[in-house]
C-alpha positions as CSV (number, residue, x, y, z in Angstrom):
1,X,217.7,271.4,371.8
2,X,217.1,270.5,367.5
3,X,219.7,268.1,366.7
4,X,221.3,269.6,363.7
5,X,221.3,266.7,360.3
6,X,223.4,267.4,357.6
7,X,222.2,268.3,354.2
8,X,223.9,264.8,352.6
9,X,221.8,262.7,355.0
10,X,218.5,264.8,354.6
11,X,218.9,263.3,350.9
12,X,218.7,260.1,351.5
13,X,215.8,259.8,353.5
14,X,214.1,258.7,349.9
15,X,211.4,259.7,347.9
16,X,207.4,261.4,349.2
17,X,204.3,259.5,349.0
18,X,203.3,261.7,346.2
19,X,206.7,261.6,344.0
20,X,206.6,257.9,344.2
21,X,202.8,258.1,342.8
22,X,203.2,260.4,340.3
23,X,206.3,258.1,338.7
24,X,204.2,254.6,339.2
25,X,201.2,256.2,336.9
26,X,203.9,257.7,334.6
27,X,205.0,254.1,334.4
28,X,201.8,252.4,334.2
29,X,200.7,255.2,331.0
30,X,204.2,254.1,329.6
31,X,203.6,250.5,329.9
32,X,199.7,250.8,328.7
33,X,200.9,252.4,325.7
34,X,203.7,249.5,324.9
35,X,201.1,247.4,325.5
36,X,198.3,248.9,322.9
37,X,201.2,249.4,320.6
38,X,202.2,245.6,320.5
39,X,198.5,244.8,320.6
40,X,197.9,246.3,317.5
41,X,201.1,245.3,315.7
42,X,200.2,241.9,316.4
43,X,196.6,242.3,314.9
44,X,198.0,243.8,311.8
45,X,200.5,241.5,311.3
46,X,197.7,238.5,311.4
47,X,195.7,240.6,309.5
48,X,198.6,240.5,306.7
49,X,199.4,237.3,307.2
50,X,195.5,236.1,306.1
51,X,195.5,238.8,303.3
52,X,199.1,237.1,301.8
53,X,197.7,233.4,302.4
54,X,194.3,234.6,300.6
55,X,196.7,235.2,297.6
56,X,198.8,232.6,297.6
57,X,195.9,229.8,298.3
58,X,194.0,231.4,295.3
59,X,196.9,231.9,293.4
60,X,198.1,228.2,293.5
61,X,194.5,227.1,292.7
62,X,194.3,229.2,289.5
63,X,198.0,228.2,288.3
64,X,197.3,224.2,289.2
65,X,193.5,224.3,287.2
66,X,195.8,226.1,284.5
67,X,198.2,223.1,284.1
68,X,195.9,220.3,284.4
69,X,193.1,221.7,281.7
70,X,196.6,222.3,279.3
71,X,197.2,219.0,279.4
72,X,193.8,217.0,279.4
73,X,192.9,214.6,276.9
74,X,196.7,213.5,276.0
75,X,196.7,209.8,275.2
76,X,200.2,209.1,273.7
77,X,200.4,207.7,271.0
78,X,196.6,205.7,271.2
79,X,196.1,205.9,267.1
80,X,192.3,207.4,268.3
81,X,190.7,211.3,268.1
82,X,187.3,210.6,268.3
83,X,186.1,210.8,271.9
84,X,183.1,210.3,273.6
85,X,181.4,209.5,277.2
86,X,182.7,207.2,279.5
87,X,182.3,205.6,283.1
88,X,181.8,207.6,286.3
89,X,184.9,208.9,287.7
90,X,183.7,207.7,290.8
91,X,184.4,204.0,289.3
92,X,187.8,202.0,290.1
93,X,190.2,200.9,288.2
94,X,189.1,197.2,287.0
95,X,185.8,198.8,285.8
96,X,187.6,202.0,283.8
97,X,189.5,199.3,282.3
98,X,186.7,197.1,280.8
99,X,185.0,200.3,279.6
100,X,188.4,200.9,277.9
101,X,188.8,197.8,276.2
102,X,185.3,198.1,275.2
103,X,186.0,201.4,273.5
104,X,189.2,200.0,271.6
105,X,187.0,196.9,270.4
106,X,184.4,199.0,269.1
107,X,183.9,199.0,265.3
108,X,184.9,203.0,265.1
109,X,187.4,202.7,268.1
110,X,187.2,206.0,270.4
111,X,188.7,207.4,274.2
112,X,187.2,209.2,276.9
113,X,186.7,212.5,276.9
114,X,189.2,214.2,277.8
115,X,187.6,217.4,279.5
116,X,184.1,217.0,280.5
117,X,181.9,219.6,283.0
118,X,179.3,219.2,285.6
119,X,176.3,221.3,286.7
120,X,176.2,221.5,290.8
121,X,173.1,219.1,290.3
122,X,175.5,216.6,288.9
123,X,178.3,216.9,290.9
124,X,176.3,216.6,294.5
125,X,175.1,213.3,293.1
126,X,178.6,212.0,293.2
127,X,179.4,210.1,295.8
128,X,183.2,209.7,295.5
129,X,182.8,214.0,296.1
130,X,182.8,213.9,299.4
131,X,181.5,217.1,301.5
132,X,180.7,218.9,297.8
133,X,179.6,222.0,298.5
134,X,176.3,222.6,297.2
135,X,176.0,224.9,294.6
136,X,179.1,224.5,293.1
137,X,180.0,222.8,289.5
138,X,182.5,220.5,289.2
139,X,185.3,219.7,286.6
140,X,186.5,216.2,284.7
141,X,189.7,215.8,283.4
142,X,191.0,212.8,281.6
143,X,194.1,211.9,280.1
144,X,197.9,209.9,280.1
145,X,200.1,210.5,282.5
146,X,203.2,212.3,280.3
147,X,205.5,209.7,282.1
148,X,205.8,206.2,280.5
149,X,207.3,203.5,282.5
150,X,208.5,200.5,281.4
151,X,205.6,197.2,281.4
152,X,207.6,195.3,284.4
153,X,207.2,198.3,286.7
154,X,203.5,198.7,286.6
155,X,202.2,198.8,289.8
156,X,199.1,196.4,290.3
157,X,195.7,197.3,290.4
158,X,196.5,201.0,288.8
159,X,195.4,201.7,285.6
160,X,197.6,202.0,282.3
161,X,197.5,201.7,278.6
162,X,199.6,200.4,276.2
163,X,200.5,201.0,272.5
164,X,201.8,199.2,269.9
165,X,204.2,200.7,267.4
166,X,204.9,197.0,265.9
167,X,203.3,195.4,262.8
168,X,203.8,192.1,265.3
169,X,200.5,193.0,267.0
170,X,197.6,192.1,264.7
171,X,194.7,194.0,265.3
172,X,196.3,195.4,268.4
173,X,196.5,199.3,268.9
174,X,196.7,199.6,272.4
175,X,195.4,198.0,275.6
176,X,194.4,199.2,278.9
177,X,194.6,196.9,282.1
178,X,196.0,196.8,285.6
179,X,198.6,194.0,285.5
180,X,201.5,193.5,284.0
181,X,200.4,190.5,282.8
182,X,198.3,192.3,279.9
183,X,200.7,194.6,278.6
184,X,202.1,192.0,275.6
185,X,202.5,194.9,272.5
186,X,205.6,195.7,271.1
187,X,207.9,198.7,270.3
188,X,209.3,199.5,266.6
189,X,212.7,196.8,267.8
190,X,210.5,194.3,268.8
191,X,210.5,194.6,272.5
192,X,207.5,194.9,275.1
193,X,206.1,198.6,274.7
194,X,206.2,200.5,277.7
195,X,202.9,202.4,279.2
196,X,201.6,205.2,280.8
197,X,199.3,205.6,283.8
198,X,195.7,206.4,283.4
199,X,194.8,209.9,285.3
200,X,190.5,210.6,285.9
201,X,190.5,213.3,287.9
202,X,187.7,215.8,289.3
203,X,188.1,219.5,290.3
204,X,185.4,220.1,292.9
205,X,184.6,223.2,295.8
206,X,184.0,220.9,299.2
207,X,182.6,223.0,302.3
208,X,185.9,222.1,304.6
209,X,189.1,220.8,304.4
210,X,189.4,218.4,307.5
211,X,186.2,217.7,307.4
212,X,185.1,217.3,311.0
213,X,187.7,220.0,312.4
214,X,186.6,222.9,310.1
215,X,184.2,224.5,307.7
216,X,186.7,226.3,305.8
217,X,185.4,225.8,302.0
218,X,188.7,224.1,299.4
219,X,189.6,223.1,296.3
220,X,189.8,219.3,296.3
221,X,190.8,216.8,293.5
222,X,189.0,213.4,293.4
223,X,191.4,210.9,291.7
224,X,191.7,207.3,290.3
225,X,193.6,205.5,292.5
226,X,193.3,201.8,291.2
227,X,190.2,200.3,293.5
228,X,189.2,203.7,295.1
229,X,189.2,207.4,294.7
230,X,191.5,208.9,296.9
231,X,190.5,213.0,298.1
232,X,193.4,215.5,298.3
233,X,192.7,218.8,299.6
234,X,194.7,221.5,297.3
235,X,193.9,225.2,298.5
236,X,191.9,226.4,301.5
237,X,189.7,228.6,301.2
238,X,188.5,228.2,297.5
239,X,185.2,229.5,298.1
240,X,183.1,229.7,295.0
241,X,184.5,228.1,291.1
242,X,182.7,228.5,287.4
243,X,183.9,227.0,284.5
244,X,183.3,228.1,281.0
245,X,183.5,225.7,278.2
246,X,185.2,227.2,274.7
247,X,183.2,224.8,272.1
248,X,185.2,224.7,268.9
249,X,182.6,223.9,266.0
250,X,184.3,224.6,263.1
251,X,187.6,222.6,263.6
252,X,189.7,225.1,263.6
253,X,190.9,224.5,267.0
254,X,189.7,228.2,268.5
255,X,186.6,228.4,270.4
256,X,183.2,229.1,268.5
257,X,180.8,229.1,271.5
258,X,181.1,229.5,275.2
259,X,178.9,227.9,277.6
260,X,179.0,227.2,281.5
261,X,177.4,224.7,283.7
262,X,177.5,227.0,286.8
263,X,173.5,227.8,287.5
264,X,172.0,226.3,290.2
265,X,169.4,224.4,287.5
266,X,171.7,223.1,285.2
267,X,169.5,220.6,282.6
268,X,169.1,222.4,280.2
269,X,173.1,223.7,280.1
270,X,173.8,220.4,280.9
271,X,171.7,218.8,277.6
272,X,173.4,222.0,275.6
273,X,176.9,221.5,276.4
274,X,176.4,217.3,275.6
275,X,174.7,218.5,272.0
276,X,178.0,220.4,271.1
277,X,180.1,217.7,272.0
278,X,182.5,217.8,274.9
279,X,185.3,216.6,272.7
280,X,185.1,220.0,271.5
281,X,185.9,221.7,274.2
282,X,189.7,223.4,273.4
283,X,189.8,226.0,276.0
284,X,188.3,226.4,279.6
285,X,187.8,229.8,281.6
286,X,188.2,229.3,285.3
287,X,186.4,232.3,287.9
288,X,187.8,231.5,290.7
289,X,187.0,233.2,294.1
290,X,188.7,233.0,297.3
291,X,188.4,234.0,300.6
292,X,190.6,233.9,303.9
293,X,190.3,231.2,306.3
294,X,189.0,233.2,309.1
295,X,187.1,236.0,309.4
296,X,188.8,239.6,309.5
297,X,189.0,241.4,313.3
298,X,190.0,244.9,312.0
299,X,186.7,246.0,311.0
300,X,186.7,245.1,307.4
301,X,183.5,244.7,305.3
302,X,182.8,243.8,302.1
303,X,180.3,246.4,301.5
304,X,177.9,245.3,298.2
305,X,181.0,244.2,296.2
306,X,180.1,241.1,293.7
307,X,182.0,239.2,291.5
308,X,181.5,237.0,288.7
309,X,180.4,233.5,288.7
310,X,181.1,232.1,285.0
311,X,178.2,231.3,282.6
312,X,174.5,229.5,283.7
313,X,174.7,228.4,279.8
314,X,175.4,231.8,277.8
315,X,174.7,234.1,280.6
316,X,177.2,235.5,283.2
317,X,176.4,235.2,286.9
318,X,177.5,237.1,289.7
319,X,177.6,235.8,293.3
320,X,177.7,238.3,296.3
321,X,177.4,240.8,297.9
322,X,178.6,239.7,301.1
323,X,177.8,240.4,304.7
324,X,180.8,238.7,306.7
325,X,184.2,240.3,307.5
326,X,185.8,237.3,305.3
327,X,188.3,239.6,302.9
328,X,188.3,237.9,299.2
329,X,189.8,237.8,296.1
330,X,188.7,237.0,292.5
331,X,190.5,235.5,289.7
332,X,189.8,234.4,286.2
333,X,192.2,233.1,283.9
334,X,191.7,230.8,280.5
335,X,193.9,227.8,279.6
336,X,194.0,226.4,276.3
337,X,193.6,222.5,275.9
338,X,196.9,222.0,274.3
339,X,196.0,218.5,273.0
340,X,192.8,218.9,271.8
341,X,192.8,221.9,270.1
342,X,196.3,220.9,268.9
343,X,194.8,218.9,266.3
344,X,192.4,220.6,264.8
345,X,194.9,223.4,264.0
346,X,196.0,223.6,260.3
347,X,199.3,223.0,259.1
């Protein structure tokens, strides 16, 4: 005889073989799609986060070069405006010093220059650039620091200068050493003068930034440091740089003749720039590319894009087209030389 089960407890016997398939793959599509979804949210949110450090890196770099330049070849109050060439900025302290005093002493007393360019010849040569990438030019900037500090807070071994605004110091405009020992000139009330720090510092591309860990191409800054020249990264993934040299020739303080050092020859640039005089210079145009620091994973080319290089003397060059997924970005901005071009203005 059938035993007789009521419908509540037919119910619960549970789900079929095939109702309990047909929910897993419904689940397992569900949880495929979540996971694509994420996937590619995560992607694109790298791939922003790249594209916004590409702008800020290249952004920084262009608004740093922009202050620097502005303010190159201020000496204070040093009673000199003639300018002319100097030591390597690859030399220490002790030997910008003597080259210092040697232009104060001279019979038609002069300074350094206080902007001064380099082809990519002359920049590899340098040995204080360390990792230079090839091809790429290189910028000197000289000048005071726009702090003074009092004579008995010198640190030693740095480099400062001095100037006397007393009729106590005979023969005595100003002095350049590294100790406080030298600084002896006087302000207007008769007491020690104070001084200001000596800056040399060169604006090159290097082809990494910890060099050893990477090859991601930055803007670097060699600098005076009193006996050695001290290498700070500043943006990552500065890629290429050209600088173009406004030449003022008529005194006027506005720029007469452009030129650039950015071929891959560079002598004869090189020998034209020197002829108009780098003390000359009173504005600089920076081209500035940049690139992110790793390559793009969405697909992106360049395609036959190129972008402009500065000037290989009077002519523009161009550098691209491209063949990586690196995404880039180009700037070019110009910066007056505040101090130079300053005083040629007319009243």
């Amino acid at each position: 005889m059938r035993r007789h089960v009521p419908p509540l407890r037919r119910r619960s016997l549970g789900f079929t073989l095939v109702e309990l398939m047909v929910s897993t793959a419904i689940g397992l599509v569900m949880v495929a799609g979540l996971v694509v979804m994420f996937a590619n949210t995560s992607q694109s949110s790298r791939e922003l986060d790249k594209s916004v450090r590409l702008i800020e890196n290249g952004r920084y770099a262009v608004d740093l070069l922009t202050e620097d330049i502005s303010t190159a070849g201020y000496f204070g109050a040093v009673p000199v405006y003639t300018s002319t060439a100097t030591v390597s900025p690859c030399e220490v302290s002790s030997v910008v010093a003597t080259d210092l005093e040697g232009q104060r002493a001279a019979a038609t007393p002069t300074t350094p220059f206080g902007i001064e360019g380099l082809t990519p010849a002359e920049a590899a040569a340098l040995t204080c650039l360390t990792n230079h990438q090839a091809g790429t030019p290189a910028l000197i900037l000289r000048r005071l620091d726009t702090t003074a500090l009092p004579a008995a807070s010198v640190t030693s071994g740095l480099l400062y200068v001095q100037t006397s605004n007393s009729a106590l110091d005979i023969n005595a405009r100003y002095v350049a050493g590294t100790n406080t020992a030298t600084f002896t000139l006087h302000d207007r009330d008769g007491s020690i003068n104070t001084v200001r720090r000596y800056l040399s510092r060169v604006y090159f591309i290097a082809s990494c930034n910890e060099c050893g860990q990477d090859t991601v191409p930055t803007l670097k800054r060699a600098e005076l440091n009193g006996n050695q020249i001290t290498v700070t990264p500043l943006a990552e993934g500065i890629e290429r740089i050209g600088f173009d040299y406004g030449f003022d020739t008529d005194g006027d303080g506005i720029p007469d003749q452009w030129m650039g050092l950015n071929g891959t020859a560079g002598a004869t640039e090189s020998a034209a720039g020197a002829a108009l005089g780098w003390g000359n210079v009173v504005a600089v145009k920076v081209s500035l590319l940049a690139r992110t620091t790793e390559p793009g994973t969405m697909g992106f080319a360049p395609g036959a894009r190129t972008y402009s290089g500065g000037l290989n003397g009077t002519v523009t060059t161009t550098i691209g087209p491209y063949s990586d997924s690196y995404k880039r970005q180009a700037y070019v901005v110009m910066a007056r030389v505040n101090n130079l071009a300053g005083q040629r203005e007319a009243p």
